[in-house]
N, C-alpha and C positions, 0 to 999 in steps of 0.2 A: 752502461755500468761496467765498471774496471775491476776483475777479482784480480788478487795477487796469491792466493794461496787454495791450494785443496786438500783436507785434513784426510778423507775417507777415500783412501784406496789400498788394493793388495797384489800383492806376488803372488809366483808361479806356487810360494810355498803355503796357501790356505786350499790347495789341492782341488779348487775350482777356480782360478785366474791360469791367465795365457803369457803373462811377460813377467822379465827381469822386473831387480831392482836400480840395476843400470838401466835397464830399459826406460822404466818408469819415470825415472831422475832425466835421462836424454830430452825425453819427450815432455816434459814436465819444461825443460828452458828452451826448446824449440818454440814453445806456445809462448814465452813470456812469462811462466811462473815465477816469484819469487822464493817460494816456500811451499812443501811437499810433505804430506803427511804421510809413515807409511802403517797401513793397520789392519795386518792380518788379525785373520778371525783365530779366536781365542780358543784354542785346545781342545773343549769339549765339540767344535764344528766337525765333522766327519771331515778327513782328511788334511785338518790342519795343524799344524806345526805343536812340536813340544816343547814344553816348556823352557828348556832350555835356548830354544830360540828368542824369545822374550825377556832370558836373563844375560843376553851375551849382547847386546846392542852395544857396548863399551866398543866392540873391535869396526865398528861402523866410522866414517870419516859425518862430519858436522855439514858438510855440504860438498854437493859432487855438481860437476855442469853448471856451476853458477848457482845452484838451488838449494837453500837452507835447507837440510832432511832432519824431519823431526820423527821419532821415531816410537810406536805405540801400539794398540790393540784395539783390536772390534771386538770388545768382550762379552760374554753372550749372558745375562740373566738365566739361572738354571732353574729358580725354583721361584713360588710366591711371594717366599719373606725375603725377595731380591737378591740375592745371591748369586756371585759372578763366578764364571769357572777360570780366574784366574787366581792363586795365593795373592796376598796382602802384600809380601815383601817386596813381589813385581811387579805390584801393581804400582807403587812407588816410584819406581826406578824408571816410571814411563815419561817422557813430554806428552803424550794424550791420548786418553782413553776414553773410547765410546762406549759408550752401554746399550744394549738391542735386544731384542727378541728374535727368537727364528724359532720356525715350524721342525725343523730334527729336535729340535729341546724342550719346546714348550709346546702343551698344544693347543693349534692355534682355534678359534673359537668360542675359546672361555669364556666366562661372562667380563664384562667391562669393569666392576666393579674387581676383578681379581686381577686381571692385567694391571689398573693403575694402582692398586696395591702394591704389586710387584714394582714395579717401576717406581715410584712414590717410597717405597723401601730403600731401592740401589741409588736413589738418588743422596741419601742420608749418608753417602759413603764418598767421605772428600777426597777421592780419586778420580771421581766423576765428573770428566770436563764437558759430555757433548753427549746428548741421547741422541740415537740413529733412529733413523726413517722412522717416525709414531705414526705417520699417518696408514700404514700398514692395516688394511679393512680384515685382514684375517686374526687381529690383535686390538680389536674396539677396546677404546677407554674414554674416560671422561676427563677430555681435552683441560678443559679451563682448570680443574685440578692440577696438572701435570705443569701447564706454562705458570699458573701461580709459585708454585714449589721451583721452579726453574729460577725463575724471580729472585726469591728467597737466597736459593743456594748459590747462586751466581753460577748459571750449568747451563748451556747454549743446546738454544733447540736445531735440528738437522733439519733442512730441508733436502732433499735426496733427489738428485736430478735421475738416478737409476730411477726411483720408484714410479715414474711418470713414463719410462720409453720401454724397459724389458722387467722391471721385476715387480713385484706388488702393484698388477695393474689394479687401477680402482680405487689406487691412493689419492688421487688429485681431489675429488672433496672434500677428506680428512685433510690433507695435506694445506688446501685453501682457507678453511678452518681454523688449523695452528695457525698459520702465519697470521690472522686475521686477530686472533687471538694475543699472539706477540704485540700489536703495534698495539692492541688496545691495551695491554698492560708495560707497555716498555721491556720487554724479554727480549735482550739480544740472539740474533738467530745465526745458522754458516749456512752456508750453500756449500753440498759436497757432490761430487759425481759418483762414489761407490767405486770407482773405474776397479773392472776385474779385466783389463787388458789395456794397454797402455795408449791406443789412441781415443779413449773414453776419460784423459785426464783432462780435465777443465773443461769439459763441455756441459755445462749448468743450464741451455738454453730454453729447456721446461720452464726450469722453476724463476728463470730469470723473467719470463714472459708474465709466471704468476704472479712476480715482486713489483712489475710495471701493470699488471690489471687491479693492484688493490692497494696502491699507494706505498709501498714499503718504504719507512724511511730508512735512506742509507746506512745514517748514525748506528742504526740498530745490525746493521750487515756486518761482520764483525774482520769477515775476510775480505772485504774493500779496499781496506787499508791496513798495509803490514804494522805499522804504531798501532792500531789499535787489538790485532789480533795478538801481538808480543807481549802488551799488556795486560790481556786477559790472561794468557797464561803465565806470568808473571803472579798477577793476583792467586794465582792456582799454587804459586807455590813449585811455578817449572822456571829452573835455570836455563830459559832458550836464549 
């Protein structure tokens, strides 16, 4: 299995990664990337970037090293009634934002039914190209709700090669779950690495293993094939 792109990674500037954004782009066409998402974490994450970072991406070049740089937000769900700590207006101006939960903002262990509230909420919000890592055991929700609404909205599920090797251990039977859940409804899904340092970009080999234990069809992998990921966002309403 051939990825040409990784939507979910960050800079030194979400003030918990290790590399550039030349770093990242370098390393990014060393491996044979074609296209690089970049997505720090969204303002209310302790140590990341202001907002005006997020509104100056104009002075950014379209591609560095051979690699299309698309450029975006790991936007964090602040409250129940789904609410992003990013403004509207920048939220717009993005090529792609991810929507997520984290334990500094939410807290984690709520009941299931209030997570996919919240999520089920921010998804209603046509800025929403890609939910991050749901398989996350400290953020229970009621999966088959969450992939049906994904369905609907035309809103790609994450599978999170992080969440399998250093972070949200414990994810991989939520995590085999969604996916399993995907194929059974036709929900197109990305495989992302999270990478917060720059030789952790395109290394998918978790979840790549889980995509070949439970039959994942391709078609539905969205970052396989640059045509079909262009066209998603495309449908999204991104001039990439």
């Amino acid at each position: 299995m051939k990825f040409v792109a990784d939507l979910h990674t960050h800079t030194i500037v979400s003030g918990h990664a290790y590399s550039t954004l030349m770093e990242n782009a370098k390393y990014a066409n060393e491996i044979g990337l074609e296209i690089l998402g970049v997505t720090d974490h969204g303002p209310n994450m302790p140590g990341s970037p202001d907002l005006w970072y997020f509104g100056n991406f104009k002075v950014l070049p379209r591609e560095l090293y051979g690699v299309k740089m698309l450029y975006g937000c790991e936007a964090n769900i602040i409250d129940y009634e789904g609410n992003l700590d990013l403004p509207l207006d920048l939220q717009k101006g993005l090529d792609i934002m991810i929507v997520s939960m984290h334990e500094p903002l939410m807290e984690g262990g709520k009941s299931a039914d209030l997570n996919t509230a919240a999520i089920l909420k921010a998804m209603d919000n046509p800025n929403v190209n890609i939910l991050g890592h749901l398989g996350n055991p400290k953020f229970p929700i009621h999966e088959e709700e969450i992939v049906k609404k994904a369905k609907e909205k035309n809103i790609l599920i994450e599978l999170n090669n992080s969440s399998f090797i250093t972070s949200r251990i414990g994810s991989d039977k939520n995590c085999t779950k969604i996916a399993k859940l995907c194929i059974e409804f036709g929900v197109k899904i990305i495989v992302n690495s999270d990478a917060h340092f720059c030789f952790s970009i395109g290394n998918f080999s978790s979840v790549e293993k889980l995509l070949k234990d439970i039959g994942m069809p391709e078609e539905l992998i969205v970052n396989t094939n640059r045509a079909m990921l262009i066209e998603f966002l495309r449908e999204k309403g991104k001039n990439v």
